[in-house]
C-alpha positions in Angstrom: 23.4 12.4 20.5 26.4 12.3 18.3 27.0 15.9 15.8 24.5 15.7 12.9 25.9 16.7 9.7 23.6 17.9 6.5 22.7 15.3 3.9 21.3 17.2 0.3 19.4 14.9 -1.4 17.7 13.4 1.5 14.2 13.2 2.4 13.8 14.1 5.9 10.6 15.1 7.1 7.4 13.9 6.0 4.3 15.8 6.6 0.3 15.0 6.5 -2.5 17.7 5.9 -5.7 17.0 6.4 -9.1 19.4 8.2 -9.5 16.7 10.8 -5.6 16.1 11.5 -7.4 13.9 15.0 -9.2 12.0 13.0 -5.8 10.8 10.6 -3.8 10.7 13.5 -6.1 7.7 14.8 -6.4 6.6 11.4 -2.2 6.2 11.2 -1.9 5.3 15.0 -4.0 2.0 13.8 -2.5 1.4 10.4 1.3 2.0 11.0 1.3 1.9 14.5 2.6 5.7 14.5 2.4 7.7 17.5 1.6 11.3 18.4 3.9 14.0 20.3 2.9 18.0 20.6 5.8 20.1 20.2 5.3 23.9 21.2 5.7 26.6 18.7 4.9 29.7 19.9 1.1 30.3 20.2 0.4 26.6 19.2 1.3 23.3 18.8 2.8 21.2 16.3 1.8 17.0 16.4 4.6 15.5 15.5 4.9 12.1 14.0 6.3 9.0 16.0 7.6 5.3 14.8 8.8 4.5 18.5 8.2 5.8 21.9 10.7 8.5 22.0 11.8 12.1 20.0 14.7 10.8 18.5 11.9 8.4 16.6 10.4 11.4 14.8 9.8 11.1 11.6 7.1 13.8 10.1 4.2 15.7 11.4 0.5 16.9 11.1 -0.8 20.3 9.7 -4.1 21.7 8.2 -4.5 22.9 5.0 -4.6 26.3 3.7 -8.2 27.2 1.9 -8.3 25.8 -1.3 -5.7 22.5 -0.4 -6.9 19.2 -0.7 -5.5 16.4 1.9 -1.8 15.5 1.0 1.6 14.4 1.9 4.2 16.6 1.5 8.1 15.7 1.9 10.7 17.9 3.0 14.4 17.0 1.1 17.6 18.5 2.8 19.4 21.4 0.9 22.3 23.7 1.7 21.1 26.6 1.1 17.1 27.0 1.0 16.8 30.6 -0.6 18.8 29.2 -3.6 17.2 26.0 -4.4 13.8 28.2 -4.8 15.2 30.7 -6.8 16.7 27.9 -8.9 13.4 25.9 -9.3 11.3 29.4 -10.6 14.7 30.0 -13.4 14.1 26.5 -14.2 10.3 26.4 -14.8 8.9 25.8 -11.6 7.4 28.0 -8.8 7.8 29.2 -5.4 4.6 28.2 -4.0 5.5 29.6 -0.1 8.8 31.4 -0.1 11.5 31.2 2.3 11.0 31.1 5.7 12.2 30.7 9.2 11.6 27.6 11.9 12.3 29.1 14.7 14.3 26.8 16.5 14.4 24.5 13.7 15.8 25.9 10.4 14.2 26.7 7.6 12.6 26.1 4.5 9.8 27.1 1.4 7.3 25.1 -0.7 8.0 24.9 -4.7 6.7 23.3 -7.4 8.4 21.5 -10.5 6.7 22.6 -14.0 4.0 19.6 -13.9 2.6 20.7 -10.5 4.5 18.5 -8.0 5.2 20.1 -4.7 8.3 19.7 -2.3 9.7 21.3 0.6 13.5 22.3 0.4 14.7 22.4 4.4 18.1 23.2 5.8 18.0 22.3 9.2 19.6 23.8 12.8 20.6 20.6 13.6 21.8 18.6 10.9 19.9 15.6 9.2 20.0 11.9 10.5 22.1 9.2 9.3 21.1 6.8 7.1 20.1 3.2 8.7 20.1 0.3 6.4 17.9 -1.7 9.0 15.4 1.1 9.1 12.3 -0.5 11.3 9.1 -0.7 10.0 6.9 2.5 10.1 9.9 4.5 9.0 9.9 6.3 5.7 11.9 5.0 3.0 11.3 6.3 -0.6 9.6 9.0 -2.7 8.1 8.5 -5.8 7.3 11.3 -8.3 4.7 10.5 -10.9 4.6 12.8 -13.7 3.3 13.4 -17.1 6.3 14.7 -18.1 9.6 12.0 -16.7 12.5 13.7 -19.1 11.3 17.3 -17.7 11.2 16.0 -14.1 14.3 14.3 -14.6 16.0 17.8 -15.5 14.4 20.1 -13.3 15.1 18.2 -10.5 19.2 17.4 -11.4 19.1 21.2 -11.7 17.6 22.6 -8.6 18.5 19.4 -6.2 21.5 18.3 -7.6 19.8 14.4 -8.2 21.2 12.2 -11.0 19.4 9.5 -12.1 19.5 5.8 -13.8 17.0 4.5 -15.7 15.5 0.8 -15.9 12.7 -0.8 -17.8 9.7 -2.3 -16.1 8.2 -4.3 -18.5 7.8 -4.3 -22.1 6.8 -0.2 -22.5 7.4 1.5 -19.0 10.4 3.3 -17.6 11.4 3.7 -14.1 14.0 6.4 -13.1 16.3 6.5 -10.1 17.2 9.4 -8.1 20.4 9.7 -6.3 22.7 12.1 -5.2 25.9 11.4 -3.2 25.7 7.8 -4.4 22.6 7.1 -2.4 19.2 6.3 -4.2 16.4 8.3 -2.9 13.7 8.4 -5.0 12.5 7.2 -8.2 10.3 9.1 -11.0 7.5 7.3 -13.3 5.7 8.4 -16.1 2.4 7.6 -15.0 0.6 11.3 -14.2 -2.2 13.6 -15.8 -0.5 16.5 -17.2 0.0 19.6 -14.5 -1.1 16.9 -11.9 2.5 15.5 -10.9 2.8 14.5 -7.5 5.1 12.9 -4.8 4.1 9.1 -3.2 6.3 8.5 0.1 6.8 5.0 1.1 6.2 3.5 4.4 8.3 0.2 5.5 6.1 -2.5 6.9 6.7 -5.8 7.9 3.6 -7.0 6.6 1.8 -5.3 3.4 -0.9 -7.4 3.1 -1.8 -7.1 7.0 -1.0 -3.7 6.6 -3.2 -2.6 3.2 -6.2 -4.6 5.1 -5.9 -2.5 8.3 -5.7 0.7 6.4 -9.3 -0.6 4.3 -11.1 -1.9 7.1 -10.5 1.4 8.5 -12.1 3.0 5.5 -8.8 3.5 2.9 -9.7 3.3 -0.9 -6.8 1.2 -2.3 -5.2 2.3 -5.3 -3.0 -0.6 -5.7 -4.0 -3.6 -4.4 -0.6 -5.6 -3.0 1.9 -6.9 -5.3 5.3 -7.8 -5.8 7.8 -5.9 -7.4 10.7 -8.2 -8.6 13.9 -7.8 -6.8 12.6 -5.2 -3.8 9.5 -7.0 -2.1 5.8 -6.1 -1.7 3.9 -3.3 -1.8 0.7 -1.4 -1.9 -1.3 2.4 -2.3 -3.6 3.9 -0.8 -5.7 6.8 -0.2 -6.4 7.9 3.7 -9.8 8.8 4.5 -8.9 12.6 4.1 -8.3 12.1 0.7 -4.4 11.7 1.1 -2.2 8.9 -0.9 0.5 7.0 0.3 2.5 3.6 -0.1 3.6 1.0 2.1 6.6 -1.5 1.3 7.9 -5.0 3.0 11.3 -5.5 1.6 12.9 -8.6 0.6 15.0 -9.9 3.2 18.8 -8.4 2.7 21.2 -10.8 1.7 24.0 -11.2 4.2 
């Protein structure tokens, strides 16, 4: 495998909590076709996310809650330096919500919180992140969505403790939808659509099929939260809610001109 260098700004790890982490990895295994490998870390075991057959294919992982957390995603976006970016999100309104810490073997990273509640993992890793693929397959990861109460506060905090800029386009007659980028590459996007202190981050799931897919996932007892629909320009998607109570979204792209 070729040298891995750091990309800041990307989303790199992906990771589902749940109490019955068996019963979502089934649950996922069905739906995106995902599969399962155990990775030793120390006393225990970690159950890492696959889209294909091999390590180099991992994507994200599985983890219980601590008392008190509900079922949730949570993404992890590459940084240079970890211990800064927290210290920068609690000067800038935010929290640290788990502080710094070592992985062993794999790098190292904390759990904060913007000032509406939304919750991301800053990670530096060993390693280096990998590349960006434009003909990402399906079952990979490909956006992250913040919605928040509050998009100009998001909008700041965020340019100020990840370094994202942004451009902003209308979607429809009264909504706004913000794009994150940094390094020239769009990563994300931020809409106005949340419950004040109840921000949160949606990940994206390429598929090549979301209507196939969003029935899978609710025959296999999903609660949709967006029935499929086209978005103009990028192709079809869907959300839904796991049966552990976690969202997520799936997209099928529009074919890429050549």
């Amino acid at each position: 495998m070729p040298d891995l260098k750091p990309i800041p700004g990307k989303f790199v790890w992906f990771e589902h909590f749940s109490n019955e982490p068996r019963k979502a990895q089934a649950f996922y295994g069905e739906v995106m076709g995902w599969k399962v490998a155990s990775f030793p870390m120390g006393p225990s075991t970690y159950d890492m996310i696959l889209r294909g057959d091999n390590l180099e294919t991992m994507i994200g992982g599985y983890a219980t809650p601590k008392p008190g957390q509900r079922s949730h995603w949570i993404s992890y976006v590459s940084v240079q330096d970890v211990d800064a970016t927290a210290k920068a999100a609690a000067a800038n309104g935010g929290r640290i919500v788990e502080p710094p810490h070592d992985i062993p073997t794999v790098g190292r990273t904390a759990r904060i919180a913007d000032p509406q509640g939304g919750e991301i993992c800053p990670f530096k890793s060993n390693a280096g992140d990998p590349p960006d693929s434009p003909d990402a397959p399906p079952g990979s990861f490909c956006w992250n969505e913040l919605h928040t109460s509050d998009p100009a506060g998001a909008l700041s905090f965020y340019e100020k403790v990840l370094g994202f800029s942004h451009r902003s386009q209308q979607m429809g007659p009264s909504q706004t939808y913000h794009i994150l980028s940094r390094g020239g590459v769009e990563r994300g996007g931020v809409f106005g659509d949340g419950a004040p202190g109840a921000a949160n981050w949606l990940p994206y799931v390429l598929t090549s099929d979301t209507d196939a897919t969003a029935g899978r996932a609710r025959r296999l007892g999903a609660t949709m939260c967006v029935d499929p629909a086209d978005i103009p320009g990028v192709g079809r998607f869907a959300v839904f809610t796991d049966p552990a109570g976690a969202s997520i979204a799936i997209l099928q792209p529009l074919p890429r001109q050549k």
